[in-house]
C-alpha positions as CSV (number, residue, x, y, z in Angstrom):
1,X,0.0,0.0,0.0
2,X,1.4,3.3,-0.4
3,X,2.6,5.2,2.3
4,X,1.6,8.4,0.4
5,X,-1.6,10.5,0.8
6,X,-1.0,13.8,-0.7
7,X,-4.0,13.4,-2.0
8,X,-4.4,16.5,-5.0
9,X,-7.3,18.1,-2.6
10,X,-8.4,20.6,-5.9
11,X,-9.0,17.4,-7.9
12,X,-11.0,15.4,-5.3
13,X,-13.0,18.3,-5.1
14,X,-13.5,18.3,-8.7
15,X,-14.7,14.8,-8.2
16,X,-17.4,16.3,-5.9
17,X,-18.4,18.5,-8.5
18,X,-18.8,16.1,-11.1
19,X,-20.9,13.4,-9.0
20,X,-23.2,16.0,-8.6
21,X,-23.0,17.1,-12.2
22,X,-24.3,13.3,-13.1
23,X,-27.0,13.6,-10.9
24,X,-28.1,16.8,-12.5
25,X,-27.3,16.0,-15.9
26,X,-27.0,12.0,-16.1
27,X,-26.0,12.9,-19.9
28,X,-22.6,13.9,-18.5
29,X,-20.4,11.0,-18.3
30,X,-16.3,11.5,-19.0
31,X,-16.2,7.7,-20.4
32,X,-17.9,9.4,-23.0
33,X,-16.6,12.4,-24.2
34,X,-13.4,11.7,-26.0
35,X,-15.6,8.6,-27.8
36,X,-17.8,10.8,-29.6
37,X,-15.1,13.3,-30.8
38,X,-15.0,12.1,-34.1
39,X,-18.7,12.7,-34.5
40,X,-17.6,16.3,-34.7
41,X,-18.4,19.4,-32.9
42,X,-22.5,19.6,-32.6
43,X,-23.4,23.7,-32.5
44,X,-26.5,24.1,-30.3
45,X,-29.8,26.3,-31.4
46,X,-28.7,29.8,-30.5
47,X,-25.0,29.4,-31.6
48,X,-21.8,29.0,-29.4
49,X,-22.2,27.7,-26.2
50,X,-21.7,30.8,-23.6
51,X,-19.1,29.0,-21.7
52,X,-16.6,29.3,-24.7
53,X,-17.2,33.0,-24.6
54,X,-18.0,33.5,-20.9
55,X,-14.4,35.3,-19.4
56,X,-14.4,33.0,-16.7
57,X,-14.7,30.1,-18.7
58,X,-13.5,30.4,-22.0
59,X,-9.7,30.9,-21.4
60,X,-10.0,26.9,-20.3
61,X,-11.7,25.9,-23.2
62,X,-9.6,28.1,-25.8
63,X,-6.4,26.5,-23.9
64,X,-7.8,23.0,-24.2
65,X,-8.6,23.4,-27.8
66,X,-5.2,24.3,-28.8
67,X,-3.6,21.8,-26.5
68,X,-5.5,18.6,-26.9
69,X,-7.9,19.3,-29.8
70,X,-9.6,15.9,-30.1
71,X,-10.3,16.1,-26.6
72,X,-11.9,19.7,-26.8
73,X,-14.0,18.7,-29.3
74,X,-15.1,15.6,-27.5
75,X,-15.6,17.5,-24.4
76,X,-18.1,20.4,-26.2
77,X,-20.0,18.2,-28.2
78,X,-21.6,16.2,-24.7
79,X,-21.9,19.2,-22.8
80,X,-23.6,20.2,-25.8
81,X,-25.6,18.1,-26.3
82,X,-26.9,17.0,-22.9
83,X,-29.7,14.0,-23.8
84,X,-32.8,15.4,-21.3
85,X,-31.9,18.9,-20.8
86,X,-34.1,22.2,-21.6
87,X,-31.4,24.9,-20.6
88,X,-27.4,24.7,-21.5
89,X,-25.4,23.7,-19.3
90,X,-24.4,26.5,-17.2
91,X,-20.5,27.9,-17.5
92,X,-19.2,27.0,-14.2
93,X,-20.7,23.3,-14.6
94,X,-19.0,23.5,-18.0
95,X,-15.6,24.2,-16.3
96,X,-15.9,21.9,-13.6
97,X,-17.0,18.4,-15.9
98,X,-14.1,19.4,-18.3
99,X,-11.5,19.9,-15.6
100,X,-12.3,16.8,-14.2
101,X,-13.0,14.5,-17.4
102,X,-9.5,15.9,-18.5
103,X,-8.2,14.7,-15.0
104,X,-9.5,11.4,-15.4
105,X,-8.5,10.5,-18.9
106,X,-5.0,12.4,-18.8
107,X,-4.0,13.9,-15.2
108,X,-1.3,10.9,-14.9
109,X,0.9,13.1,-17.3
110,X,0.9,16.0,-14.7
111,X,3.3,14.0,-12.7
112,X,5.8,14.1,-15.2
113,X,5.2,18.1,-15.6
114,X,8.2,20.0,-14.3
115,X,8.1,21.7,-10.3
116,X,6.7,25.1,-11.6
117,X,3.7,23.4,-13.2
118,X,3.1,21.4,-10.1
119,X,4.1,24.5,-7.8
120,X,1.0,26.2,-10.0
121,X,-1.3,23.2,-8.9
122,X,-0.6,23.6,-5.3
123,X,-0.8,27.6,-5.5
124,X,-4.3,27.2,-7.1
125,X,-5.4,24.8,-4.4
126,X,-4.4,27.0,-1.6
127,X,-6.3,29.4,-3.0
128,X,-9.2,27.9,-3.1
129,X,-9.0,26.3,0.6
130,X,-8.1,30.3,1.8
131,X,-11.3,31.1,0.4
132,X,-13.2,28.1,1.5
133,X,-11.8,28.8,5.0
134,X,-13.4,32.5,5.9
135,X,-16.3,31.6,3.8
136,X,-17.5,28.0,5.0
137,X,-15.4,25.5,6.7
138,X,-17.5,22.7,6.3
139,X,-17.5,22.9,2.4
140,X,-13.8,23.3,3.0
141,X,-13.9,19.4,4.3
142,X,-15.6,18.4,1.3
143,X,-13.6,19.8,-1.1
144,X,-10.8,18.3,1.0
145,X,-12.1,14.6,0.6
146,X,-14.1,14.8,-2.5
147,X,-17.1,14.9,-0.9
148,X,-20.0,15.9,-2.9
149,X,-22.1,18.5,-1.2
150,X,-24.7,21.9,-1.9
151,X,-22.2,24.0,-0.3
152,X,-19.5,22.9,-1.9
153,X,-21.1,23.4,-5.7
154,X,-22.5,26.6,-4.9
155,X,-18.8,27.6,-4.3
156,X,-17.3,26.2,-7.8
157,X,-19.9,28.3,-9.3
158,X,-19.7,31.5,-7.2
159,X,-15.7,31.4,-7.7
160,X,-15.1,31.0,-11.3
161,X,-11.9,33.1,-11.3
162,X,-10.3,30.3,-8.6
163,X,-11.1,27.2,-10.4
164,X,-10.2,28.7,-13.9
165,X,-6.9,29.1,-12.2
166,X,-6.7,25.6,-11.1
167,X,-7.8,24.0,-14.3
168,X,-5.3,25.7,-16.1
169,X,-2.4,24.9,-14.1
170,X,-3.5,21.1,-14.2
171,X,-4.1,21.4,-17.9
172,X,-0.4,23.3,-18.1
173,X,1.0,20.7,-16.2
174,X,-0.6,17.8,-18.5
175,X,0.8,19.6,-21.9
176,X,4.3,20.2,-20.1
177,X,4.1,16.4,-18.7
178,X,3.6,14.8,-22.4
179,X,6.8,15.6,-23.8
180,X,8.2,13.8,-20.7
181,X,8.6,10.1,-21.6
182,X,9.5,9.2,-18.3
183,X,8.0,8.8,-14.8
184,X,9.2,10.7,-12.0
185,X,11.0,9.6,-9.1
186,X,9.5,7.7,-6.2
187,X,9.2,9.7,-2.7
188,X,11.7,8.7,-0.6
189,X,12.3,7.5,3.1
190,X,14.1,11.1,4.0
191,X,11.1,13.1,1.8
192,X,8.8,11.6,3.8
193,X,10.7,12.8,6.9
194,X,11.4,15.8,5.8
195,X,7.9,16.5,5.3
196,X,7.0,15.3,8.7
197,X,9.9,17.7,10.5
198,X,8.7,20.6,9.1
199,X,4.9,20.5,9.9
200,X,5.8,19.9,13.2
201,X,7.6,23.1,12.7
202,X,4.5,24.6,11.4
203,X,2.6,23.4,14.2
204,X,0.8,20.5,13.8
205,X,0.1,17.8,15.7
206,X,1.1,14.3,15.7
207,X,-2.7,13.1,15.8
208,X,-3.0,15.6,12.5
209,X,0.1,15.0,10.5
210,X,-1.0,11.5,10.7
211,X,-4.5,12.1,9.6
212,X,-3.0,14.7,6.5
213,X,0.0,12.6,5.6
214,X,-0.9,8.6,6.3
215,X,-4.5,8.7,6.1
216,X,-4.7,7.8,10.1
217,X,-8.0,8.9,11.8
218,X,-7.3,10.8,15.3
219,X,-9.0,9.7,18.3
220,X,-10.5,12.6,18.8
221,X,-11.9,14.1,15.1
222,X,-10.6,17.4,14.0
223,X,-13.5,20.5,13.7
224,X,-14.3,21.4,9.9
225,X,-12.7,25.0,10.9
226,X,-9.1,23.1,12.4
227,X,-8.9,20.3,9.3
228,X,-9.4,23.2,6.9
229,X,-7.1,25.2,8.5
230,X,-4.8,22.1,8.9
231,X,-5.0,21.7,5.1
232,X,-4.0,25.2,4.1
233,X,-1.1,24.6,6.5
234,X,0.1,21.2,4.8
235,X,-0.5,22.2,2.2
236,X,2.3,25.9,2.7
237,X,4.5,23.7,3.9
238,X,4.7,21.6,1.5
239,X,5.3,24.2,-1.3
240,X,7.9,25.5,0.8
241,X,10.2,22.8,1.0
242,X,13.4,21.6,-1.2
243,X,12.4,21.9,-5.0
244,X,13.4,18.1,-5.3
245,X,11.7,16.8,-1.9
246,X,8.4,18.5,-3.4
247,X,8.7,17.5,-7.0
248,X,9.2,14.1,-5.8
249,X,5.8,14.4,-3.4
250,X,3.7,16.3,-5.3
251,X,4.6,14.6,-8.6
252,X,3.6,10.9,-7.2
253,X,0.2,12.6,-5.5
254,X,-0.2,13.7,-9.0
255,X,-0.2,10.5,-10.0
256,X,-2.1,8.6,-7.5
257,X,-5.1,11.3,-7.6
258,X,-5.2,10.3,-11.4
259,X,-5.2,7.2,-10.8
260,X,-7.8,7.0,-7.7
């Protein structure tokens, strides 16, 4: 089993997002999307869809069509042309089934990406958890674990800006991580030490490095407020240690998150 459970927190939330997308729209499934790309890019009644034009929206979609243009058109054509649906899709549930379809058929080339790309991952996460943490904790925790929830997708679509940032770095990472034939190094003993020795630094506890780095329940749970704020603090210290301790860590949580 691995020892590792860095766990890409931006992505599980994605999954969140998408379960509830299904539910909304059972039309939207990511096994499907790069299938039907050779049927060719359906335009809806009305003409283009508004989240290719929508500012919050569209840079993803433009950067996905000129990076992986199969995929784009795969991706469009089902949000498209949702089976059962009166209304279009909405932009930021357009963002969030892309970002995470993408993640599923390709985020194991992120781990090969170089440390800025991942550096941009982890940036975009924190981001996400800062605003999560002043706005609702408990949302926070589901974002955390991939935990579908209302709180939680009324965020994603309230905060367009933050998860435009975060699919693009994870799409960045994917188109810097294909022209890299090889897979990155393993975590090591000492990276996994080092990690250890400097959120004690930071503060944390035994009980809660345990919980945030093996996956070991506390006896006594943690609040929503303190895992959150837990989170953001892993989640600083991590960026902030040696460039090859991290690219090791985040790389192989890159991978595992794909592969989950």
């Amino acid at each position: 089993m691995e020892r590792l459970r860095l766990i890409l927190l931006g992505l599980a939330g994605l999954v969140a997002v998408g379960l509830m997308l299904q539910d909304r729209y059972p039309g939207l499934r990511p096994a499907q999307a790069v299938e039907i790309a050779a049927g060719g890019l359906a335009t809806p009644v009305g003409g283009e869809p508004v989240y290719l034009s929508n500012p919050d929206t569209g840079p993803y979609f433009s950067a996905l069509k000129a990076a992986l243009p199969d995929e784009y058109r795969g991706i469009v054509r089902q949000i498209s042309t949702v089976p059962g649906v009166a209304a279009p899709v909405a932009a930021p549930e357009a963002l969030a089934f892309a970002m995470r379809s993408l993640r599923e058929d390709y985020g194991v080339l992120a781990g090969r990406a170089p440390i800025a790309n991942l550096d941009q991952i982890i940036d975009a996460q924190r981001a996400i958890l800062a605003a999560l943490a002043t706005k609702d904790p408990a949302a926070c925790v589901d974002f955390y674990q991939g935990r579908p929830s209302a709180a939680l997708a009324a965020f994603t679509s309230n905060h367009n800006k933050l998860m435009l940032d975060l699919g693009q770095a994870d799409l960045a990472a994917i188109t810097a991580g294909r022209s890299h034939q090889h897979d990155p190094e393993r975590p090591t003993p000492a990276d996994f030490t080092a990690l250890t020795e400097a959120l004690k630094q930071a503060g944390l506890s035994p009980e809660t490095i345990g919980l945030l780095v093996d996956g070991r329940q506390p006896a006594q749970a943690l609040s929503d407020a303190d895992l959150c704020k837990s989170v953001g603090a892993y989640l600083t210290t991590l960026r902030a240690l040696a460039p090859d301790i991290r690219q090791r860590l985040i790389a192989r949580s890159v991978i595992l998150a794909a592969a989950s």
